[in-house]
C-alpha positions in Angstrom: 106.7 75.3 70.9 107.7 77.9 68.0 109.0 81.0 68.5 109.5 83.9 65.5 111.3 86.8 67.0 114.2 86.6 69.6 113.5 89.7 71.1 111.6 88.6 74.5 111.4 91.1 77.7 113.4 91.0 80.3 111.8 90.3 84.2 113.1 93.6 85.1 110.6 95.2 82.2 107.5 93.6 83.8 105.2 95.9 85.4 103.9 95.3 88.7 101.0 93.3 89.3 97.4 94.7 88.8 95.3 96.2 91.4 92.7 93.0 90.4 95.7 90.7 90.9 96.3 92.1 94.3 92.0 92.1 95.1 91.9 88.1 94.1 95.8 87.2 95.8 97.4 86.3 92.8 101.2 86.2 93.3 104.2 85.5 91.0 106.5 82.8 91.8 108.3 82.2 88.9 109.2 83.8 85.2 110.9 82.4 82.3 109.9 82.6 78.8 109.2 79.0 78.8 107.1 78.4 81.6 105.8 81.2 84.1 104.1 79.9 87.9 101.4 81.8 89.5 100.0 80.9 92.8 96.4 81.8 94.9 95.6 81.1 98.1 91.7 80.4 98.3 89.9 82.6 100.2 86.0 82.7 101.5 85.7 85.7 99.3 86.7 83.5 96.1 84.5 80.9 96.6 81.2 80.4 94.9 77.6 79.6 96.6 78.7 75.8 97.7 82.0 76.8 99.3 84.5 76.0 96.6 86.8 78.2 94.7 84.8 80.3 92.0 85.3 79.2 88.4 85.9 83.1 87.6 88.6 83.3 90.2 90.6 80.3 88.3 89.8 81.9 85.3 91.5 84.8 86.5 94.6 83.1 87.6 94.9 81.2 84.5 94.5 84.5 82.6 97.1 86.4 84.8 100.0 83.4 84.3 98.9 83.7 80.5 99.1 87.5 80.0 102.5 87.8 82.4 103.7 84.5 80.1 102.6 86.6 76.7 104.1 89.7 78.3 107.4 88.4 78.8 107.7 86.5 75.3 107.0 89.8 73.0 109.0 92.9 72.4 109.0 95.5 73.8 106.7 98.1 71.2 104.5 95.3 71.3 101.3 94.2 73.9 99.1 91.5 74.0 95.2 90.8 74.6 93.3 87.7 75.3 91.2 87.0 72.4 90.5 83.3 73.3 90.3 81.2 76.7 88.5 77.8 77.6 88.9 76.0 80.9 87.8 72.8 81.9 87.2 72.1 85.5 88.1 68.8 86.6 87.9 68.9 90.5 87.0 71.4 93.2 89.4 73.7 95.1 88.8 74.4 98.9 88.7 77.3 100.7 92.9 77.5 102.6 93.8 75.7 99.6 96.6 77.4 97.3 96.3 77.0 93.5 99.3 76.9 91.7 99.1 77.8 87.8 101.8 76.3 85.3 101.5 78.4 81.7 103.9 77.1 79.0 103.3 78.4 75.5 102.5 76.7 72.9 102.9 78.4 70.3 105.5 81.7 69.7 103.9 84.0 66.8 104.3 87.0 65.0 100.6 87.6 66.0 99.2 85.1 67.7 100.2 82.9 70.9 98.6 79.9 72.4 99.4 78.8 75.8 98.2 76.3 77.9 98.1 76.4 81.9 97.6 74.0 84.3 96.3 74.9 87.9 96.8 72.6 90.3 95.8 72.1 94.3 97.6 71.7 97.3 97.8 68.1 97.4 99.2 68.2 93.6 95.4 67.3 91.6 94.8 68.9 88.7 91.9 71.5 89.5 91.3 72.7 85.7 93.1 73.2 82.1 92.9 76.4 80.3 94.1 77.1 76.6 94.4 80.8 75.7 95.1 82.5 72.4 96.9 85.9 72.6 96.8 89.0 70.2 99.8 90.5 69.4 99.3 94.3 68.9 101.3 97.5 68.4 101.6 99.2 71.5 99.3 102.4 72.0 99.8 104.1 75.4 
């Protein structure tokens, strides 16, 4: 991993979570600037048509471990968007299931930062992969 500025946020400076983050059960377990662990406990109403957790809802707990990991490694007058994100799915999730997603950056920018996450199940499988480029940009209120 590279890193260009020093100046990373402190956990204390992280807002709370979103209102979607509380709809989809999304919580928080660990942050570091190195490696930041999100959990979500599958629910009927994240499953898709054949029972299994949606692809969105991974998706979204990717992106939430990737924004708070973004979040946390930029300074302060800065924020960050997504601007990029692929996931491959490599085995279904079920419904009373938790997901837990791993997101370690892979690269620290002046403008751009890649991370990678990895969600897996209960029983320790690797459910999918996502990559996600972040935009650095001037904070605008």
């Amino acid at each position: 991993m590279t890193k260009t500025n020093d100046a990373t946020r402190r956990l204390d400076q992280m807002p709370s979570r979103s209102n979607y983050a509380k709809l989809t059960g999304i919580d928080i377990v660990s942050v570091a600037p190195d490696c930041v662990v999100c959990s979500m406990k599958v629910t009927d109403s994240l499953t898709n048509r054949n029972g299994a957790l949606h692809g969105g809802a991974i998706m979204t707990l990717a992106d939430n471990a990737a924004g708070t990991s973004a979040f946390i490694n930029i300074p302060a007058d800065k924020t960050n968007t997504t601007i990029e994100s692929k996931t491959n799915f490599l085995c279904s999730v079920s419904v009373g299931d938790t997901v837990t997603a791993r997101c370690e950056p892979l690269h620290l920018g002046r403008t751009l930062i890649v991370l990678q996450i990895t969600m897996t199940r209960g029983d320790g499988k690797i459910a999918a992969v996502t990559t996600q480029t972040h935009m650095i940009l001037d904070w605008s209120k």
